[in-house]
Every structure is written in C-alpha cells, then in structure tokens.
KEVEXTOR-616723 format. One record per residue: z, y, x of N, C-alpha, C in turn; residue in three letters. Coordinates in steps of 0.1 Angstrom, whole numbers. Each point is the difference from the previous one (the first is absolute). Layout:
VEXTI    n.w    n.v    n.u   ca.w   ca.v   ca.u    c.w    c.v    c.u  senu
VEXTI      Z      Y      X      Z      Y      X      Z      Y      X   ALA
...
END
This chain:
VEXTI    n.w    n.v    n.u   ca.w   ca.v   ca.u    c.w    c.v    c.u  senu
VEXTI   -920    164   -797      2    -13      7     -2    -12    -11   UNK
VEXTI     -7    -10      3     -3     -9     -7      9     -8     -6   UNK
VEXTI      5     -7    -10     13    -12      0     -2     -9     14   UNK
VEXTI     16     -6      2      6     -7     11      1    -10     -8   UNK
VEXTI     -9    -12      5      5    -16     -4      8     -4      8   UNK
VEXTI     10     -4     -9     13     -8      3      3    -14     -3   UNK
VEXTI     16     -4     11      1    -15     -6     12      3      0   UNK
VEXTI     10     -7    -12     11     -8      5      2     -8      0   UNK
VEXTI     10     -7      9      7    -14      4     13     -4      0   UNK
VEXTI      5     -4     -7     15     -1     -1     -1    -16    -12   UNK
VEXTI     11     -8      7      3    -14     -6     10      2     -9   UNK
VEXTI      3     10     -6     10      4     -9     -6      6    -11   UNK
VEXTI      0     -4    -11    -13      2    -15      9     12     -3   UNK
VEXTI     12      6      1      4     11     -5     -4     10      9   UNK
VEXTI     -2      0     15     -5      7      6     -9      5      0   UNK
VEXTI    -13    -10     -4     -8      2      0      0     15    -15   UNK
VEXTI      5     -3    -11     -2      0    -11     -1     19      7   UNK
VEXTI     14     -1      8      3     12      2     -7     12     10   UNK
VEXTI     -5     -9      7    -10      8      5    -15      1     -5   UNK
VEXTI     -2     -9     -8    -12      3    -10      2     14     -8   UNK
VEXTI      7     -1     -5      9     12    -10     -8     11      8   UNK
VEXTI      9     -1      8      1     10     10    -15      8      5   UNK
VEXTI     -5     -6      4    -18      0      7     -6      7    -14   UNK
VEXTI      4     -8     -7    -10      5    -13     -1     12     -6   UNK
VEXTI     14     11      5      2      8     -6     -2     13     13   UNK
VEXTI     -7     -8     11     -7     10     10    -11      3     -1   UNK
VEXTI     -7     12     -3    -14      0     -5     -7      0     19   UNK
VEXTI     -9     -6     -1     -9      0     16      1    -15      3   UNK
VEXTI      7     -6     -2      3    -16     -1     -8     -7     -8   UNK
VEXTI     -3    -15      3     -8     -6     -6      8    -17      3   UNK
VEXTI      7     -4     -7      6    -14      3     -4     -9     -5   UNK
VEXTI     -8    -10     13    -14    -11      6      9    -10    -10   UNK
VEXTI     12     -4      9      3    -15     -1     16      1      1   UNK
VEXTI      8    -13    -10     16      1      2      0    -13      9   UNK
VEXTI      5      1     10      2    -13      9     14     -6      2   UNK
VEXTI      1    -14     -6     16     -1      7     -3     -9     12   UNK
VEXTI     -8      4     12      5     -6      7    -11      0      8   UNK
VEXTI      5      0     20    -14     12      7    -13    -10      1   UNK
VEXTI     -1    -16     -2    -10     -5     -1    -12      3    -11   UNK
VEXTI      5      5    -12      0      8    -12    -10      9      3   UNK
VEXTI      9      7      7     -6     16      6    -11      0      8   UNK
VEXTI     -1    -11      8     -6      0     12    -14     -6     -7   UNK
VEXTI     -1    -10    -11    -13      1     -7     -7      8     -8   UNK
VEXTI     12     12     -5     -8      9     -1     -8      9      4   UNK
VEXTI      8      4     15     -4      7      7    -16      1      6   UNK
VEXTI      2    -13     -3    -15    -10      5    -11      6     -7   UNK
VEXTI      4      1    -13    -11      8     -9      1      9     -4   UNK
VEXTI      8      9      4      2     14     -6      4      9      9   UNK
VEXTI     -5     12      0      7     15     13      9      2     -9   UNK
VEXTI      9     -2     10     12      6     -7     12     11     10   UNK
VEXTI     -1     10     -4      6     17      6     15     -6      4   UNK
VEXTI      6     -6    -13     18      2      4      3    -12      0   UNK
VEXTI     13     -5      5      6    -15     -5     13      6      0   UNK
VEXTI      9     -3     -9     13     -3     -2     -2    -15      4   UNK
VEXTI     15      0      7     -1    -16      2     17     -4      6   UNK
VEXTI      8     -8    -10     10     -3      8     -2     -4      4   UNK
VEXTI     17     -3     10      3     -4     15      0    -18     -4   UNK
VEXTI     11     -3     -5      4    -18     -1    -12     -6    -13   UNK
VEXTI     -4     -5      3     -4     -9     -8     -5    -10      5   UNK
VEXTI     -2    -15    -10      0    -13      7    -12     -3      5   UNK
VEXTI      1     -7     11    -11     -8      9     -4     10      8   UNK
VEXTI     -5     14      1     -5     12      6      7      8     -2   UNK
VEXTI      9     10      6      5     15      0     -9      7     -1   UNK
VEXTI      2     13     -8     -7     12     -1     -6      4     16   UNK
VEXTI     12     -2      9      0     11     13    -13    -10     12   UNK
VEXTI      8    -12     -5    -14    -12      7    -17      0     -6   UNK
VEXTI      3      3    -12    -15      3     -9     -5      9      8   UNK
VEXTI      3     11      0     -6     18      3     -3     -5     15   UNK
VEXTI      8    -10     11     -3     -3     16    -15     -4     -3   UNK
VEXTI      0     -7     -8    -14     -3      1    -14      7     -3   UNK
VEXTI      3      9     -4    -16      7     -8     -1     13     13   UNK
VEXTI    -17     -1     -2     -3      6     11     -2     17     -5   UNK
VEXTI     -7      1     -9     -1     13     -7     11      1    -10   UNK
VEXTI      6      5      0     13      2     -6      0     15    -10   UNK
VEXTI      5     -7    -12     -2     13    -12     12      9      3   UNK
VEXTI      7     10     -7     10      7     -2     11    -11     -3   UNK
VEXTI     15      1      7      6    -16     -5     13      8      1   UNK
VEXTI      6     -4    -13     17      7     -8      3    -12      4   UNK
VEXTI     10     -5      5      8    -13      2     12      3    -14   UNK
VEXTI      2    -10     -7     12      0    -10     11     -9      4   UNK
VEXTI     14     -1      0      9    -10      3     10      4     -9   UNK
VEXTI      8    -15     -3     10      6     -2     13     -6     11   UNK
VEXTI     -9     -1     11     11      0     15     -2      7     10   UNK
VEXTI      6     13      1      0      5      7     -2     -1     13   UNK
VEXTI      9     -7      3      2     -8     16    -19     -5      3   UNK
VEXTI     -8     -7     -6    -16      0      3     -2      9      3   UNK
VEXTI     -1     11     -5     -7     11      2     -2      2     15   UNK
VEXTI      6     -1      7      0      3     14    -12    -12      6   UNK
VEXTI     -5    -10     -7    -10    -10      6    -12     11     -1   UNK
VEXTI     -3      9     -6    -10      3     -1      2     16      6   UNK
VEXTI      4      0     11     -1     14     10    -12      0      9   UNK
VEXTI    -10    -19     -1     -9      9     10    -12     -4    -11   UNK
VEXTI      0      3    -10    -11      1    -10     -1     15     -3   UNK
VEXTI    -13      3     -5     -2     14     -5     -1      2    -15   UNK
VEXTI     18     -3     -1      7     -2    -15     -2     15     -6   UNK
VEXTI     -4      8     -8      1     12    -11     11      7      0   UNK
VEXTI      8    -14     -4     12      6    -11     12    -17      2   UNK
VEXTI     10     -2     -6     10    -10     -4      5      1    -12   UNK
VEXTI      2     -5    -10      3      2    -15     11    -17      0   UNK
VEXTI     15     12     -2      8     -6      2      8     -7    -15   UNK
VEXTI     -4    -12     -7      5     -4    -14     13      2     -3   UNK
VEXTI      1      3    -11      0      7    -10    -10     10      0   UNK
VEXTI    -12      9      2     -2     13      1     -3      5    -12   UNK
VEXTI      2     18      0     -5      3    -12    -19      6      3   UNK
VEXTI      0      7    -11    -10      2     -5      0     16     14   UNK
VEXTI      6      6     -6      3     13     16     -6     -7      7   UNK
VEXTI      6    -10      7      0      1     15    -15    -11      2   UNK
VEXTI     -5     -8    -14    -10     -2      3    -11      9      3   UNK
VEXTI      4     11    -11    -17     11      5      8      9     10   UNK
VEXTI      6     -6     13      2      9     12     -8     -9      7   UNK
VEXTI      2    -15      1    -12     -6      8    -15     -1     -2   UNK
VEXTI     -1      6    -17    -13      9     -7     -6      6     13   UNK
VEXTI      8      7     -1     -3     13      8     -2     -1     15   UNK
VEXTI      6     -8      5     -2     -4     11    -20     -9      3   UNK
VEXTI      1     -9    -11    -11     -7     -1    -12      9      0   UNK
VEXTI      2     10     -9    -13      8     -2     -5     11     12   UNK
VEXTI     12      3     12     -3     10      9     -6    -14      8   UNK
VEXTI      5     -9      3     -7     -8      7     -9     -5     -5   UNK
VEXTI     -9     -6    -11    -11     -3     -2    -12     14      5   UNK
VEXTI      7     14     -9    -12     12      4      1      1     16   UNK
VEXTI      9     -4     13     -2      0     11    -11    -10      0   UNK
VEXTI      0     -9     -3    -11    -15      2    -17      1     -2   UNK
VEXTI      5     14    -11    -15      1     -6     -4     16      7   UNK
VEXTI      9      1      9    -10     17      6     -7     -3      8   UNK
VEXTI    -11      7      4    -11      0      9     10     -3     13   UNK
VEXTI     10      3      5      7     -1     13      8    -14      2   UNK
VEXTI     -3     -7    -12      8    -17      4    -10     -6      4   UNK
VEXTI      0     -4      9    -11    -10      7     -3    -14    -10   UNK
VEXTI      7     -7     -7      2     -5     -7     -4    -17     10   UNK
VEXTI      0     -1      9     -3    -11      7      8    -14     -2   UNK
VEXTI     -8    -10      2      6    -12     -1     17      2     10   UNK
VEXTI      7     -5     -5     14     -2      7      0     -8     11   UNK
VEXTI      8      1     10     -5     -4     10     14    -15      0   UNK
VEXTI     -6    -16      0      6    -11     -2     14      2      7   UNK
VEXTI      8     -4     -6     16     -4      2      3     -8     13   UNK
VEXTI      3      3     15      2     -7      6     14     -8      4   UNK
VEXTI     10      2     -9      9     -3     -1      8     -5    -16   UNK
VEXTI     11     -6     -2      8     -1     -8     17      2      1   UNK
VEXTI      8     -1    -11     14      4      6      9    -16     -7   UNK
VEXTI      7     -4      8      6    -15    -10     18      4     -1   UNK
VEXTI      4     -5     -7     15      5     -3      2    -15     12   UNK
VEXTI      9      1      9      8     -5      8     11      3      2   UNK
VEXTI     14    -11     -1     11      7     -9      0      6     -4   UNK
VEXTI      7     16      7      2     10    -12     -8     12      1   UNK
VEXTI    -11     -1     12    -11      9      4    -17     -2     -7   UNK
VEXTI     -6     11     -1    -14     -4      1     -6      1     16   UNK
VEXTI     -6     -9      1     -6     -2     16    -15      3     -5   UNK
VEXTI     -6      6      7    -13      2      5     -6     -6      8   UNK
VEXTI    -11    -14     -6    -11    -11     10    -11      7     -1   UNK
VEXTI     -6     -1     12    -10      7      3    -12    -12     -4   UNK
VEXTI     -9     -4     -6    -13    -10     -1     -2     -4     13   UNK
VEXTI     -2      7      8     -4     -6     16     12     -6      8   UNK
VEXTI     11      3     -3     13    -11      4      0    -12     -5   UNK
VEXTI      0     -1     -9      2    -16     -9    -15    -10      6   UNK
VEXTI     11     -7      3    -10    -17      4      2    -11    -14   UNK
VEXTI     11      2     -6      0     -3    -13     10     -6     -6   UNK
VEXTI     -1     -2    -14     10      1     -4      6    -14    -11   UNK
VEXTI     11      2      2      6    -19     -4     14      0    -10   UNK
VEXTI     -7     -8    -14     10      7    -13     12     -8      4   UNK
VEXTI     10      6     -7     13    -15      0      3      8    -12   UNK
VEXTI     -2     -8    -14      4      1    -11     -3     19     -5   UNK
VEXTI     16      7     -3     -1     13      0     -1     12     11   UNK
VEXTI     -1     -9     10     -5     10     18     -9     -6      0   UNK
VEXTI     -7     13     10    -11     -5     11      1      2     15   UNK
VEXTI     -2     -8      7      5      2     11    -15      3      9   UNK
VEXTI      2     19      1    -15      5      7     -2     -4     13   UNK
VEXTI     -5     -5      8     -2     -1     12     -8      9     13   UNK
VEXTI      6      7      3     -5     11      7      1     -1     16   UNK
VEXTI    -13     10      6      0     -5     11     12      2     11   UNK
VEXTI      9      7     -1     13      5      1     12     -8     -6   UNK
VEXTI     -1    -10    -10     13     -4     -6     -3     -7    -14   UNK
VEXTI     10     -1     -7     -1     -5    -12      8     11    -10   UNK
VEXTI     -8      7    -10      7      3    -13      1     -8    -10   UNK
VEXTI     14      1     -6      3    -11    -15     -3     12     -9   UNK
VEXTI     -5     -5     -9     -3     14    -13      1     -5    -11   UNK
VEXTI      7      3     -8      5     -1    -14    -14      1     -6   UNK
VEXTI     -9    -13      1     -8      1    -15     -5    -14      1   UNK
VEXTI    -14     -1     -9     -2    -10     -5    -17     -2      7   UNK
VEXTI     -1     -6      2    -17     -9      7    -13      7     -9   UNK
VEXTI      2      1     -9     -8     -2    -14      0     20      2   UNK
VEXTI     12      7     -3     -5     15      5     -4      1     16   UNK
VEXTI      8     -3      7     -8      4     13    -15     -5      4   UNK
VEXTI     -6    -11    -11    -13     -2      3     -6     11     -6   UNK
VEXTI      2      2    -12     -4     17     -9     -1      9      6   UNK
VEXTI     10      3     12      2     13      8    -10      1     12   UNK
VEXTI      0    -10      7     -8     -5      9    -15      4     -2   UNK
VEXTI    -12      7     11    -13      2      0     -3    -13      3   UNK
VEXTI     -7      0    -12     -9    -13     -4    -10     -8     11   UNK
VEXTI     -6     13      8     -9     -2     11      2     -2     16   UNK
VEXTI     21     -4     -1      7      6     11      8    -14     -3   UNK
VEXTI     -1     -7     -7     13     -9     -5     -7    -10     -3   UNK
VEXTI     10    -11      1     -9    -15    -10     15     -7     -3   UNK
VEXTI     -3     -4    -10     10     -7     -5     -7    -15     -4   UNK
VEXTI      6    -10     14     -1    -14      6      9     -6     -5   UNK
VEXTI     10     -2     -7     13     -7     -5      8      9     -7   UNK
VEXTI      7    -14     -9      8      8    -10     11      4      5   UNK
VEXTI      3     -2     16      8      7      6     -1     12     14   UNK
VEXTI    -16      0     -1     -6     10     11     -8      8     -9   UNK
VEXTI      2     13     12    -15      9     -3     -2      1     17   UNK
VEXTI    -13      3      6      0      0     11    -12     15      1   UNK
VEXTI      2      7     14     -5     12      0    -17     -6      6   UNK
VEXTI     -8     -2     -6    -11      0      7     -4      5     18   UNK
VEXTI      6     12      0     -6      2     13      9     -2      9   UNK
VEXTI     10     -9      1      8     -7      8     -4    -14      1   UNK
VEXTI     -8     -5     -8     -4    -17      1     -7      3     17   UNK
VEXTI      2    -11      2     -7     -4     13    -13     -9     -1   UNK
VEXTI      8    -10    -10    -10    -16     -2      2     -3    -15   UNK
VEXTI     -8     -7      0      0     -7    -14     -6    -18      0   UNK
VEXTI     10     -6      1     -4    -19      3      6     -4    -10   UNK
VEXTI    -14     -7    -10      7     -9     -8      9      9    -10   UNK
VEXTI      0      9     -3      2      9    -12     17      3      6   UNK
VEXTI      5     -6     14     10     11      4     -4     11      9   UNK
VEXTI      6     13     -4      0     10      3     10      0     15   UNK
VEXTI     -4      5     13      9      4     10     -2     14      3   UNK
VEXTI     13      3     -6      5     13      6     10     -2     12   UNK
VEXTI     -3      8     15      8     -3      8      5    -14      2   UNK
VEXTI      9     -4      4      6     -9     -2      4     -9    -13   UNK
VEXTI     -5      8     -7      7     -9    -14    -17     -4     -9   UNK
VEXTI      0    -15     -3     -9     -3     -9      9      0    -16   UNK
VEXTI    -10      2    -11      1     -2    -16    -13     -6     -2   UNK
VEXTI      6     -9     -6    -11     -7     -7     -1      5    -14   UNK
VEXTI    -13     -2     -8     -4      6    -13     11    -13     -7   UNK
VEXTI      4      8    -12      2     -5    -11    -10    -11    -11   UNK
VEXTI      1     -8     -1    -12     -6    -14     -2     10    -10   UNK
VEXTI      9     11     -6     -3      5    -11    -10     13      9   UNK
VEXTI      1      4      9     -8     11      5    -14    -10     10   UNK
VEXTI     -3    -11     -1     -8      0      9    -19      3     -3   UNK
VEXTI      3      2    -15    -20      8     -1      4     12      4   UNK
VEXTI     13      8     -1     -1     15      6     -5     -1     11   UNK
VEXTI      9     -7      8     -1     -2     15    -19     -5      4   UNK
VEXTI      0     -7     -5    -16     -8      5    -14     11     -4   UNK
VEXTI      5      6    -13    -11     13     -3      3      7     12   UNK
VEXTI     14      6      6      1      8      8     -4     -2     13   UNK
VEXTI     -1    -10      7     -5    -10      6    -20      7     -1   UNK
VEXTI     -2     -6     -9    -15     -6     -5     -8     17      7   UNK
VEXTI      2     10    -10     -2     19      1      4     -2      9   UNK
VEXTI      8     -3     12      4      9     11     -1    -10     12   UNK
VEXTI     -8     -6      0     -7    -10     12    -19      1     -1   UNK
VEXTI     -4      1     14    -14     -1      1     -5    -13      0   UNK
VEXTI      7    -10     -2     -5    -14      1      1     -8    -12   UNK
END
C-alpha cells in the first residue's frame, strides 16, 4: 500500500507538536501540512489529496465537526477533543475513530489501525469509490438538543447576535450559533446571504424588487455590504 497523506488541525501548538510526534513514528504515513485552524486545512485541501485528517472538535471561527459538514469527498477523519461531551456532534459524520486528550501513544496506533483497514477497504476493487452523495440536511444545538433542519424546510434564516433564529416552513428554531458559521454550513448553491442579518433559501424566493427579496409573506431587503453579491446573483441568474 502506498503512504497515506495526512493533515493535522488543532489550535493548540502542543497538540499539534504531539500528534506530529506521533504520525512520524507510523511508517505508511506521509504528513502534508500542520494546520491550526480548518480555514488552514481547507486551503490545503485545495491543493493536495489528502487520505487522513485529524482534526479537532473547538476551535475558533470554524469547528472541526462544521469543517468536515462541508467537504463533499471526505478523506479518513479521527476527530480529537479534549471535550467529550462534542463528540456526540459528530454521530452523523463518517468519523474513523474519537481521540480523547490526553491520549497516549497505545491508543493512538488503535485508531492506526482502524485508519489503515479503512483506507485498504477504499482502495479494493469492490468500493465503488463514488462521489458522495450532497448533505441534505444539518443538526443545530437548540437548548439542550441537537435538531435536525432539513435544506428544503428553511425559508430562511435571521442572526440575533449569538442565535439564529431558522425559519421553517413549520415554525421557528433558535440555534445556538453564529451567522458567519451557519453561512459556512449552508450549500452555497441553495443559500444567499442578503444581509448581515439574513441568509435566505433561494428556492423559496418568490420575487425579487429592488433588491428585496419576498419570501411568502415576509420581504428582506439586501444589505449595502452584500449588494454586488446580490446584483452578480441577480445578473447569472436572469435572462434579461
């Protein structure tokens, strides 16, 4: 089997230190890039195949578990924390392994071991190996649950500071996050983000006058800081 290019990601320079260590002293391994942080990762990715990702859970601006939502071909992925309680965000990802901080050296080459039966599954004539089929859904922490929004429910969505208050065709969920990740999370070709306090679902617009948007009963008007988004989006997606 050929070496597995790897990444890790962790905002913690001792962690990193330690899983460098670590990798280095697995022969079949080949470690790309040290990333502290998934914007980091996600330019790499851009230019490099890469087999595995370690990648913690918290880190700033982007979560590990929100990073991995978004990638469509998805490498081998060890989640690392050192909060247990996350771990459970990532039950409907097709996580490897969990590598719970402190860890030792043991229990890293058990997720070794894990990694390697699953790469030689990837590479046998019987994996189909096909593009993954897009994410139609996400999960938002609301109080003390994670909720499951489906992309085709949401007419759209409206920040208030650290909530967002999702708008569905059914009701309103409050979700514990931030504008700036749920735009990240959001399919780019499903979503627009018209204000620094909206995203709106594209295929619920009805009209578009004067750069407000009517959904159902409710107009948003574009923001000034988003309105070349809006007008390119506009410009591509009109015959006239």
């Amino acid at each position: 089997m050929t070496n597995l290019n790897c990444i890790i990601t962790d905002d913690e320079p001792i962690a990193l230190e330690i899983l460098e260590d670590y990798v280095r002293q697995v022969p079949g391994f080949n470690l790309v890039a040290k990333c502290s942080d998934a914007l980091e990762t996600m330019s790499v990715m851009r230019k490099e195949k890469i087999d595995v990702l370690f990648m913690d859970i918290q880190m700033p601006v982007i979560t590990g578990i929100d990073y991995i939502k978004t990638l469509r071909n998805t490498p081998v992925i060890v989640l690392t924390t050192a909060y247990p309680e996350y771990a459970i965000e990532g039950f409907d990802l097709d996580v490897t392994d969990y590598l719970l901080k402190p860890f030792s050296f043991e229990r890293f080459l058990k997720a070794i071991d894990k990694i390697f039966v699953k790469a030689d599954r990837r590479s046998s004539p019987e994996f189909t190996g096909g593009v993954k089929e897009p994410q139609n859904y996400l999960f938002v922490k609301s109080n003390h649950d994670l909720v499951k929004v489906h992309f085709s429910d949401i007419l759209y969505l409206e920040g208030m500071e650290n909530y967002v208050r999702i708008h569905c065709e059914n009701g309103i969920i409050t979700a514990l996050a931030k504008m700036k990740n749920m735009e990240f999370r959001l399919p780019a070709e499903r979503f627009l983000r018209i204000h620094k306090s909206f995203i709106v679902n594209l295929e619920k617009v009805t009209s578009i006058k004067n750069l407000v948007f009517n959904i159902k009963t409710k107009e948003i008007d574009t923001g000034n800081f988003y309105r070349k988004n809006v007008l390119d989006f506009i410009k591509n997606n009109s015959q006239f």
